[in-house]
C-alpha positions as CSV (number, residue, x, y, z in Angstrom):
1,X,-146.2,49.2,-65.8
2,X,-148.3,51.0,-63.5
3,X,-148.6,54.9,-64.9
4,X,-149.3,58.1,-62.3
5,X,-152.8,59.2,-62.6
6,X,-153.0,63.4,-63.7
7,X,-156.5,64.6,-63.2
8,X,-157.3,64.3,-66.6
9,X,-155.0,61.5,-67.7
10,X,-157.2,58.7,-68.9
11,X,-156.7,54.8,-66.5
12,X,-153.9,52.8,-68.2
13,X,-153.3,49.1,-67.6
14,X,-153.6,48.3,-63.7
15,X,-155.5,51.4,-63.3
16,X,-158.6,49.8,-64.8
17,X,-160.6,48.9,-62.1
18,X,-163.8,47.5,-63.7
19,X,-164.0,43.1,-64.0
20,X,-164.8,43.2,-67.6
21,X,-163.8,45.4,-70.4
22,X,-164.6,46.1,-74.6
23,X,-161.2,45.8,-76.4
24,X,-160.0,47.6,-79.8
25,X,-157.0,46.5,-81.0
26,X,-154.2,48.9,-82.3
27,X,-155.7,48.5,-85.8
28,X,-159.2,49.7,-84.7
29,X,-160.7,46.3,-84.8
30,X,-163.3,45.5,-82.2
31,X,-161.5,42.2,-80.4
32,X,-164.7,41.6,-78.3
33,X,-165.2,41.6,-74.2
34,X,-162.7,40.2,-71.9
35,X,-162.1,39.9,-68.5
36,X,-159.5,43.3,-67.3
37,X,-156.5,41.0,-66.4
38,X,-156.3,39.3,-69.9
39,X,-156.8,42.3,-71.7
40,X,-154.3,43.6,-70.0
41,X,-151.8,40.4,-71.1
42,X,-153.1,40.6,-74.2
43,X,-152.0,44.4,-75.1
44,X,-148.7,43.4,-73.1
45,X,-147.2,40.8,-75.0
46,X,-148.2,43.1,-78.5
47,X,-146.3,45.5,-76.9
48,X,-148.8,47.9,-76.1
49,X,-150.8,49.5,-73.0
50,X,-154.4,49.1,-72.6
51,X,-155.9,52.5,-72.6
52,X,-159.7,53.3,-71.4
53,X,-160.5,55.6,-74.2
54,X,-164.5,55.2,-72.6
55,X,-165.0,54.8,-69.1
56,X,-168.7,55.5,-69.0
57,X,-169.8,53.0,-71.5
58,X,-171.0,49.3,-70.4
59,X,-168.7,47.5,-70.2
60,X,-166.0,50.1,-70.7
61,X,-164.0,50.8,-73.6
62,X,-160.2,49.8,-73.9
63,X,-157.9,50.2,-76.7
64,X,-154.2,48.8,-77.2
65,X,-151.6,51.7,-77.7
66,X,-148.8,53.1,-76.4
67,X,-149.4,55.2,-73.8
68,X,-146.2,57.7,-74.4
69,X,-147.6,58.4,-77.8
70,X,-151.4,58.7,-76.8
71,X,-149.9,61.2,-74.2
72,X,-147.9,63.2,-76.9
73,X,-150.5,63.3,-79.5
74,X,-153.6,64.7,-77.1
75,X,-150.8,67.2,-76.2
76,X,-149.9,68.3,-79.6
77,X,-154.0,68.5,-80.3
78,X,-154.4,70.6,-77.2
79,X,-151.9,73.0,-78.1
80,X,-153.5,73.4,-81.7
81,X,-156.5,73.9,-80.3
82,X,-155.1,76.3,-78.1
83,X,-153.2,78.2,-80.5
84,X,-156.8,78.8,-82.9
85,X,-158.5,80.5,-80.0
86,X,-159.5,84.0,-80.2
87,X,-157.8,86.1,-77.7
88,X,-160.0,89.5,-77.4
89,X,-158.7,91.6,-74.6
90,X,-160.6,94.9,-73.2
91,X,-159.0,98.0,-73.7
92,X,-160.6,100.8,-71.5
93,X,-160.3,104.3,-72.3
94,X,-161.5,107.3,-69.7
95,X,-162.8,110.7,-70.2
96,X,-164.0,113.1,-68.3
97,X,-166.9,115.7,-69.2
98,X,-164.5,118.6,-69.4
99,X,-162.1,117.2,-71.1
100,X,-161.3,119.7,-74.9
101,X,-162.7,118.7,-78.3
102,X,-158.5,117.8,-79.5
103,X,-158.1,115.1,-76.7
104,X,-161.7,113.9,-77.3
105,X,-160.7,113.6,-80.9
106,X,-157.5,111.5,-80.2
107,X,-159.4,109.1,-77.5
108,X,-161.8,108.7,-80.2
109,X,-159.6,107.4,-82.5
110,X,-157.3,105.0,-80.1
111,X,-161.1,103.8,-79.8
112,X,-161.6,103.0,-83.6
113,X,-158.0,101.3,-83.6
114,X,-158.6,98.8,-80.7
115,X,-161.7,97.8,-82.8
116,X,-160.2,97.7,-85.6
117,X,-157.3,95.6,-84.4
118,X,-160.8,93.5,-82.9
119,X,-160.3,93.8,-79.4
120,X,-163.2,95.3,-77.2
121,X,-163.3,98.9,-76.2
122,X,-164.9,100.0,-72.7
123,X,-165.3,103.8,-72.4
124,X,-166.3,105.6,-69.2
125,X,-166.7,109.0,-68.4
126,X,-165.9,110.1,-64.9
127,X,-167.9,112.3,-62.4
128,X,-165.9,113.8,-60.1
129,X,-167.7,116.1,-57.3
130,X,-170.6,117.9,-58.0
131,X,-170.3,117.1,-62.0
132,X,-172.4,114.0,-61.4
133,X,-175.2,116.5,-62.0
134,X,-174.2,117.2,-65.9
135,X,-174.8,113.2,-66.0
136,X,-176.6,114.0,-69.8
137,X,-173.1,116.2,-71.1
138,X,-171.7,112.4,-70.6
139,X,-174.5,110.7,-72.4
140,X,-173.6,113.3,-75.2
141,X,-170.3,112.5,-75.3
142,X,-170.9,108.8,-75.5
143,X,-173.5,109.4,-78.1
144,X,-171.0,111.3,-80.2
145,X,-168.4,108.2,-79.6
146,X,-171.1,105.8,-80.7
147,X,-171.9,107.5,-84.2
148,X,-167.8,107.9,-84.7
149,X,-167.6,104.1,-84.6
150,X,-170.5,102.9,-86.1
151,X,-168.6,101.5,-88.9
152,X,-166.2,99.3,-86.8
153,X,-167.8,98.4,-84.0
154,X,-171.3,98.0,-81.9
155,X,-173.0,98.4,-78.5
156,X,-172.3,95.1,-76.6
157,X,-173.6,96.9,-73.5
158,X,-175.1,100.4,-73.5
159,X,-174.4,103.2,-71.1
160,X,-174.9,102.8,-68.0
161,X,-174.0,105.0,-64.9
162,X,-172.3,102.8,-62.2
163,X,-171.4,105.3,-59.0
164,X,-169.9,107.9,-60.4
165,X,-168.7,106.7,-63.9
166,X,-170.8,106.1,-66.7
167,X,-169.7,103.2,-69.3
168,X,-170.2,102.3,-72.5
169,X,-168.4,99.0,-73.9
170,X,-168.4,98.6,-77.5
171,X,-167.2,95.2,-79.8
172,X,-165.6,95.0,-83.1
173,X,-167.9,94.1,-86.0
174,X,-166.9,90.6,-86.9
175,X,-165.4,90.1,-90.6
């Protein structure tokens, strides 16, 4: 039963290519080296496929199992794998330098709750016109931002003017 190869599936029975290969039964007992084709009986009439679990090795590594199961079980791996990844998203918050103390207040603290909730925080204060020349009020107000978070989160890159925004991002401390 000749099974379609994915691009990371691993070779099953005729896909096996090589004249000789290592065979582990379905137990995990090392069965010794044998020529493909017999190997290939042999895990047939136990009712089994012949999987290369190591191509690279010399000769290369089979194993009797079946290969629907093998399939299901890397899934199932994958997806718990998967599901213990970190997800940290960017949240970006803008300001400009004339923006009022109250609203500077309030972006200030969205700030602190993205950290807090451990997702990274990218500020930028925006130039528009001929305020790219109060470049240092925006430094101030980063500055200011900086102290405020201190407690929940750090400088992962500091500010830096890029055209006519200057950004700051910041990253959660980690618990």
């Amino acid at each position: 039963m000749v099974k379609p190869q994915g691009k990371d599936d691993i070779r099953v029975n005729e896909r096996i290519r090589v004249p000789q290969v290592r065979v582990i039964d379905e137990e995990g007992k090392m069965l010794g080296v044998f020529m493909t084709r017999d190997a290939i009986h042999m895990a047939k009439d136990r009712g089994f496929d012949l999987l290369e679990v190591s191509p690279t090795a010399v000769p290369p590594v089979c194993k009797f199992a079946d290969y629907g199961k093998y399939k299901y079980e890397k899934k199932k791996k994958d997806h718990e794998a998967r599901k213990k990844q970190a997800v940290i998203s960017v949240k970006e918050v803008q300001l400009r330098p004339q923006t009022e103390e109250h609203d500077l207040d309030y972006k200030f603290r969205n700030v602190q709750r993205f950290l807090q909730e451990g997702d990274k925080a990218k500020v930028s204060v925006m130039f528009r016109g001929r305020e790219i020349a109060y470049v240092e009020h925006g430094h101030k107000l980063l500055g200011r931002l900086i102290e405020m978070v201190k407690d929940c989160g750090i400088v992962e890159s500091p500010p830096k003017l890029e055209g006519k925004r200057l950004t700051v991002v910041l990253a959660p401390l980690h618990k």
